[in-house]
Every structure is written in C-alpha cells, then in structure tokens.
PAZAPA-4460 file (N, C-alpha, C; in steps of 0.05 Angstrom, whole numbers, plus 32768, in hexadecimal, padded with zeros to 4 digits):
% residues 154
    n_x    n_y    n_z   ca_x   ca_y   ca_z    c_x    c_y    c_z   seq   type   mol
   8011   7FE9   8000   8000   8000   8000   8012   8019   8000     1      X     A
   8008   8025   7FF6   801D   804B   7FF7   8005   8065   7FF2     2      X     A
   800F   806B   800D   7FFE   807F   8015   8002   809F   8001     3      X     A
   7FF3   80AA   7FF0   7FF9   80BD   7FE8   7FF1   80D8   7FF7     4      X     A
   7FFE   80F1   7FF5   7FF4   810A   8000   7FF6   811E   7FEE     5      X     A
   7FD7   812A   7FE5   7FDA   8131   7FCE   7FE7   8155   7FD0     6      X     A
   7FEC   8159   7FE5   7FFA   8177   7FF1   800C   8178   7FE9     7      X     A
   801A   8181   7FE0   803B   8184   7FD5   804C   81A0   7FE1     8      X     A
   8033   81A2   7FF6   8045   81C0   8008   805D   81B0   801C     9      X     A
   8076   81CB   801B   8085   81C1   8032   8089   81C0   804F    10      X     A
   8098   81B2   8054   808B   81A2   8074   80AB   81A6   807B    11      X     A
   80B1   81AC   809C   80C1   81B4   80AA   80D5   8198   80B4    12      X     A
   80EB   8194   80AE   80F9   817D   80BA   8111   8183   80C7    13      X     A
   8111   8174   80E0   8125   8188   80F6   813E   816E   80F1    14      X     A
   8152   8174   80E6   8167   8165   80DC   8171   815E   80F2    15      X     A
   8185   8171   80FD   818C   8167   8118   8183   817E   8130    16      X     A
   8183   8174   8152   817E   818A   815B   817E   81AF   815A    17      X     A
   816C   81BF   8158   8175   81DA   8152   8172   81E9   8131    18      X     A
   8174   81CF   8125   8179   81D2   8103   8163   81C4   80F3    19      X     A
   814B   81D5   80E8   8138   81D4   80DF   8137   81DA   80C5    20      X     A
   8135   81CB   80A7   812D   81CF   8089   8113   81D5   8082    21      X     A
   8103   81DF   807B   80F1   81E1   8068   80EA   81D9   8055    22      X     A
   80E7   81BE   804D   80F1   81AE   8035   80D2   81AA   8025    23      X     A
   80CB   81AC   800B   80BE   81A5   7FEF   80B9   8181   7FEC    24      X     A
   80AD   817A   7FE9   80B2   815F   7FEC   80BE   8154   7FD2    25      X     A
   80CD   813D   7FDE   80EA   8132   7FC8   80D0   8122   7FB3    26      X     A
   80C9   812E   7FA2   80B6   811B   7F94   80B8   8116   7F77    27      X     A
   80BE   8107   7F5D   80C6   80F7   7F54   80D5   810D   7F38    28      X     A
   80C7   8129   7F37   80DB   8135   7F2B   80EB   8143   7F37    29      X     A
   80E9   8147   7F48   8102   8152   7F5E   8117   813F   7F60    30      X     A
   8112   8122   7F59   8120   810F   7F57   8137   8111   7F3F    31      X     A
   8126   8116   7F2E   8135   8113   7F0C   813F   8127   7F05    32      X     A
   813B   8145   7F10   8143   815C   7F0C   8162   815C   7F20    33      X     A
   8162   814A   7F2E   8179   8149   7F43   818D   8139   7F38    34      X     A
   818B   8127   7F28   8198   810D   7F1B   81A0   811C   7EFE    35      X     A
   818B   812F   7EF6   819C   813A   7EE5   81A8   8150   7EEB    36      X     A
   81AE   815D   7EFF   81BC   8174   7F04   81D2   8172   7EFF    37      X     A
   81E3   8193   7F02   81FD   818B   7EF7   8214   8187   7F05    38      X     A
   8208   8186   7F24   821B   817F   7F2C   821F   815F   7F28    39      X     A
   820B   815D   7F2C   8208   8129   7F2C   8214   8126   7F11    40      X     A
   820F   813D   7F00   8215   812D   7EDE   8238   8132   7EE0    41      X     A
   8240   814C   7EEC   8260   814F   7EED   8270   8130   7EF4    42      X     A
   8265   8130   7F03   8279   8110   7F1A   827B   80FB   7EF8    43      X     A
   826B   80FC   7EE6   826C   80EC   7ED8   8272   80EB   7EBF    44      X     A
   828C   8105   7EBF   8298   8114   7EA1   82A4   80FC   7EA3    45      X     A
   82A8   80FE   7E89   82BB   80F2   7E7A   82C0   80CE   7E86    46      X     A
   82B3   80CD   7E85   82A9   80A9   7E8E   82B1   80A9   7EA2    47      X     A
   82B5   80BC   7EBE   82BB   80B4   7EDA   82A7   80A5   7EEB    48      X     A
   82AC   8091   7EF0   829B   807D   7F07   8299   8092   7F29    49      X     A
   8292   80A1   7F2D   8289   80A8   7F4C   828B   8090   7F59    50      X     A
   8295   8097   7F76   8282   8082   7F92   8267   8091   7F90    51      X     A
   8262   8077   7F9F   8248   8072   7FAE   823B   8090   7FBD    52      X     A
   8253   8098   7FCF   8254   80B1   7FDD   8252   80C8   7FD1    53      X     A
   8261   80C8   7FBC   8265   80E8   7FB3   8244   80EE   7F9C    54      X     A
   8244   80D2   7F91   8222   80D8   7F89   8212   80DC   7F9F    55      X     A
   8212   80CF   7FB4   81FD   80CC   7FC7   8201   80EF   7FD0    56      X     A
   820E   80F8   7FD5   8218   8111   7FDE   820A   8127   7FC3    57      X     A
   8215   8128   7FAE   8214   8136   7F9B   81F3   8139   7F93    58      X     A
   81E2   8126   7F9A   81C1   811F   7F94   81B3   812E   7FAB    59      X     A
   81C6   812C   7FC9   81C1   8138   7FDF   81BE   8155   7FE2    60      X     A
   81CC   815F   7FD4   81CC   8178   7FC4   81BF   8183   7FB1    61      X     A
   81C1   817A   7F9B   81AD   817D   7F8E   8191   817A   7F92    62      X     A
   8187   816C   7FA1   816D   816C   7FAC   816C   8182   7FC2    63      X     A
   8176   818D   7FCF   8176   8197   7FDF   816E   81B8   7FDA    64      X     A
   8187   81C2   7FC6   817A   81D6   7FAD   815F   81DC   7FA3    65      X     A
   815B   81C2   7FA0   8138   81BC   7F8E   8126   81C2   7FAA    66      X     A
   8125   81BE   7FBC   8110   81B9   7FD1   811A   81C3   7FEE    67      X     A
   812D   81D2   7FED   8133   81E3   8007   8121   81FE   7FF8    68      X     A
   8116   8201   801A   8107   821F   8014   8112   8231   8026    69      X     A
   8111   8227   803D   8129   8237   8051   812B   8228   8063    70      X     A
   813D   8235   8078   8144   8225   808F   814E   8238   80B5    71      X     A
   8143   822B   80BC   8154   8237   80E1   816A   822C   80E6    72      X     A
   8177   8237   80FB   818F   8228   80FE   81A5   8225   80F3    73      X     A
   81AB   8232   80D4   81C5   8233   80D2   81D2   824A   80CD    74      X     A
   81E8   824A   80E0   81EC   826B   80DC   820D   8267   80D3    75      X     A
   8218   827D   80C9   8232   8280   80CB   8248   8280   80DF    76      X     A
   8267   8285   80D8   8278   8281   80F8   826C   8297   8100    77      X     A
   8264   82A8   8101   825A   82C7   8116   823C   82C0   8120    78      X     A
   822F   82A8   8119   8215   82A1   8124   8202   82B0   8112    79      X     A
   8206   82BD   8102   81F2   82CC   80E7   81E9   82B5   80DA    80      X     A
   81CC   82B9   80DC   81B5   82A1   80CD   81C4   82A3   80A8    81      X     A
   81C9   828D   80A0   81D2   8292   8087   81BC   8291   8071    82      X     A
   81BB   8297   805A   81A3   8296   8048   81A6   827D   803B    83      X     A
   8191   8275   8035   8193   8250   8022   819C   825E   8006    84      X     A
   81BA   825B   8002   81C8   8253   7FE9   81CA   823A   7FE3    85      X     A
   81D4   823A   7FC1   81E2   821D   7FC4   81FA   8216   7FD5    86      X     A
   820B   8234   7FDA   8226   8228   7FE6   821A   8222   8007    87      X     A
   820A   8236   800C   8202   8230   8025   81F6   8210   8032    88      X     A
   81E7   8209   8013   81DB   81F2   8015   81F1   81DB   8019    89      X     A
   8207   81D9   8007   821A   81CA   7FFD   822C   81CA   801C    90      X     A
   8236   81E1   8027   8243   81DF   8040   8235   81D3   8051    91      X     A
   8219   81D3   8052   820B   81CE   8071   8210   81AB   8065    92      X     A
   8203   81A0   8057   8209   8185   8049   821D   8175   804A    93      X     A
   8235   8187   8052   8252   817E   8057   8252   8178   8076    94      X     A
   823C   8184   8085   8243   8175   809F   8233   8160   809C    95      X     A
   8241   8141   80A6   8230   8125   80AD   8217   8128   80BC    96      X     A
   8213   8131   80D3   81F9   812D   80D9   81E6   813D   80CC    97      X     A
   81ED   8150   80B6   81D6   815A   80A9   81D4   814C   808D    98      X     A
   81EE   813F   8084   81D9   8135   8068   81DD   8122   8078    99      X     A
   81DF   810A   8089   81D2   80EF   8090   81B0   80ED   8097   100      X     A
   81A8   8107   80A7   818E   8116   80AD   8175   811A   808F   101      X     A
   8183   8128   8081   817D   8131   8068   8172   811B   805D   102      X     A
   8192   8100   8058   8188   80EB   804D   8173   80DB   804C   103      X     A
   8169   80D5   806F   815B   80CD   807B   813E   80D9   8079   104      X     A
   8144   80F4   8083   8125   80F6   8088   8121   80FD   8072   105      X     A
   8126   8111   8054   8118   811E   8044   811F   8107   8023   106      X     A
   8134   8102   8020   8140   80ED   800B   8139   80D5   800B   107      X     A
   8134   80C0   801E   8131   80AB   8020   810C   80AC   8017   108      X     A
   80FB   80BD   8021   80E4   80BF   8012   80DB   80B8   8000   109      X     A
   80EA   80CD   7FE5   80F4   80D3   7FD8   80FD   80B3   7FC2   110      X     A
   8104   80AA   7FDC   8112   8084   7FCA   80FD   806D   7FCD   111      X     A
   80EA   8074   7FE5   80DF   8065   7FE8   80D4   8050   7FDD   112      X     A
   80C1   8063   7FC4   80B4   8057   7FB0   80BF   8046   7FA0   113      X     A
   80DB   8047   7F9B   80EE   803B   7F86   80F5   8022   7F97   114      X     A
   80FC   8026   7FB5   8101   8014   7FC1   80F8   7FF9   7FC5   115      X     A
   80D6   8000   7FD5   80B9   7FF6   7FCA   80B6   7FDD   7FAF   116      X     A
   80B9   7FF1   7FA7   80AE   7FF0   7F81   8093   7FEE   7F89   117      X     A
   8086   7FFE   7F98   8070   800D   7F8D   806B   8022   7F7C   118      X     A
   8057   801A   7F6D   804E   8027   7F61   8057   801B   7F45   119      X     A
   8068   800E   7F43   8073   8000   7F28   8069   7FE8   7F22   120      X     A
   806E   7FE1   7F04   8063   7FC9   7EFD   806F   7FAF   7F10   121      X     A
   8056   7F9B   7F11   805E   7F82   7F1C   8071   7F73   7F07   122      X     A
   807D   7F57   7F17   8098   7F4F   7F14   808E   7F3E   7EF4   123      X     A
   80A1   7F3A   7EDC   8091   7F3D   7EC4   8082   7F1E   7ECB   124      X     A
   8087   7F07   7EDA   807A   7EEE   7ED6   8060   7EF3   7EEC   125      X     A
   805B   7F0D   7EFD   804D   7F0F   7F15   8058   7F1E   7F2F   126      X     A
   8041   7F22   7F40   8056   7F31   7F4F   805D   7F22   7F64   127      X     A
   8066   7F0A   7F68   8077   7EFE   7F78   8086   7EED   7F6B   128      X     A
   8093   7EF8   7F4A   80A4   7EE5   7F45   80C3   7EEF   7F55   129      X     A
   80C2   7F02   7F63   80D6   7F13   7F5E   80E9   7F08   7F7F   130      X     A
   80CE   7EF8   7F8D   80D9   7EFA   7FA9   80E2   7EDF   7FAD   131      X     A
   80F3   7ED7   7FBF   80F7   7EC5   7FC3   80EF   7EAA   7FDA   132      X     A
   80E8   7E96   7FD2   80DC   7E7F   7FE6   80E0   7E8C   7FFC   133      X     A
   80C7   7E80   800C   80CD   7E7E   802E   80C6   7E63   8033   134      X     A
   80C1   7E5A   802B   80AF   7E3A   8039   80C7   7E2B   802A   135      X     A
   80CF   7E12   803A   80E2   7DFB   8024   80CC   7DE8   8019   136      X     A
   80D8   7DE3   8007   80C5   7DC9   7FF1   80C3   7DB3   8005   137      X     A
   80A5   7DAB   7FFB   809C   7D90   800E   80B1   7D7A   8007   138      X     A
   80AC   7D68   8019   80C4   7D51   801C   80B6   7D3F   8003   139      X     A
   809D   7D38   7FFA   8094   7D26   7FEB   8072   7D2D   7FE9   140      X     A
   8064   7D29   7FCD   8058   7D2D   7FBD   8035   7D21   7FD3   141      X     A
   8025   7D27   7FCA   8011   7D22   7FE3   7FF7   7D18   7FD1   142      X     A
   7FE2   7D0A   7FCD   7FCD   7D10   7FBC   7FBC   7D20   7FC5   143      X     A
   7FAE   7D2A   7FB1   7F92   7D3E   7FB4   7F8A   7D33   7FBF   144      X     A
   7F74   7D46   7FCA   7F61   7D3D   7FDA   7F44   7D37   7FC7   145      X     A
   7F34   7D2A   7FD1   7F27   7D18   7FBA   7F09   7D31   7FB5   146      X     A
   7F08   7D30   7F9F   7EF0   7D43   7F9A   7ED6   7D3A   7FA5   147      X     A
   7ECB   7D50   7FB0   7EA4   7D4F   7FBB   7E96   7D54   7FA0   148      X     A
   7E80   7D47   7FA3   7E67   7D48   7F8F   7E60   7D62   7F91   149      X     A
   7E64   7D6C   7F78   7E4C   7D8B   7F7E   7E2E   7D87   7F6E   150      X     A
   7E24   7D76   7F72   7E0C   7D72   7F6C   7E01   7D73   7F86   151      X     A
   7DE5   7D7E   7F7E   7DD3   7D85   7F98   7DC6   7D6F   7F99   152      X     A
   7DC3   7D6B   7FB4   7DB8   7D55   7FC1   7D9A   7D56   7FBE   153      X     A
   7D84   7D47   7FB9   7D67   7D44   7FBD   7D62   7D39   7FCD   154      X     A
***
C-alpha cells in the first residue's frame, strides 16, 4: 500500500538539534532534475566512475537546491543567520550530521517508491516471481484429496 498526499506544500524538518530546513517535497521530478544537474553530470566527464559517496553527496545537494526554501539555525563564524545559497547549502552538507539527517529524513522519501517498487509494474512472470521461497519443498508427493459430488441431493 502507499499512502499518497496530495499537498505538495513544505513541511519543516529539524535535521539535527537547533537546525531546522524548510524542505519542498523530494518528489519524482525533483528527483530527475537532481540526477541531471550539473553538478551529478560533472563527476561523470569524460568516463569517470564516482564513489558511491561523492554521488550520494553531489544528489544531496542538488536536491537540496531544488527544495530548500529556508532554514534556522545556521549561522556563520560571527553567529549571523546565513541566507540559503548554494555555497551556503553545499557547506552546511559538508557537515556529517547534516547530510546523514538530510539523507534520512527528506532523501530517503524521495527513494522510497523505487525501493518498494511501488507503484511499478509487477515482476514480468507475476508479482511474486521476483521473491524468493520461504517454505522448503515437501519431502514427497501426497494424493489429492478425493472429489465431493456437487449434485444436489433430493
């Protein structure tokens, strides 16, 4: 089952104590618009393979762009509330507990569906070709059980 909400206003997520986003919800073109940005497409000039990380990071960002509206909590070294830039966005991102937070609460959403595979076609022979046994095969072969008359009785 997958619950839809058909609101697409943004909703407040307190990353870590003190430090609050304003976030757009990560929803499936915010997805693709992030995957094609230029920072995710850079990592991949000229046939370079990225880690795992520096995409995971670079998407973290880019989405973040797309669906930060503003935020409390982060200020500069003099404690001055900073404005949501990208560099602003990109530095705060560089600390671990804020994109591990990020990942979690606003990104992983965002994956859900893919994760799921809801919402996608079933597996092409059915939709449990895809999973694997739980029960082991019987030890040996059993007969039916013998058919009832379905004729009505007088």
């Amino acid at each position: 089952m997958i619950r839809l909400s058909m609101k697409a206003e943004p909703r407040w997520l307190e990353l870590v104590p003190g430090v609050r986003w304003l976030l757009s919800p990560c929803s499936s073109t915010v997805m693709g618009k992030a995957r094609d940005s230029e920072q995710v497409q850079d990592l991949f000039k000229d046939g370079a393979e990225p880690s795992e990380t520096d995409v995971s990071l670079a998407m973290a960002k880019a989405i973040a762009e797309l669906t930060l509206v503003e935020w409390e909590g982060v200020c500069d070294e003099r404690d001055k509330p900073l404005a949501v830039t990208p560099e602003a966005i990109s530095a705060a991102l560089d600390v671990f507990p804020l994109f591990q937070a990020f990942q979690t609460q606003h990104v992983a959403a965002g994956l859900l569906l893919v994760e799921e595979k809801n919402g996608y076609a079933p597996s092409p022979t059915g939709t449990s070709a895809a999973a694997g046994n739980t029960a082991r095969p019987a030890r040996r072969s059993v007969k039916s059980a013998p058919a009832k008359s379905t004729s009505r009785k007088r």
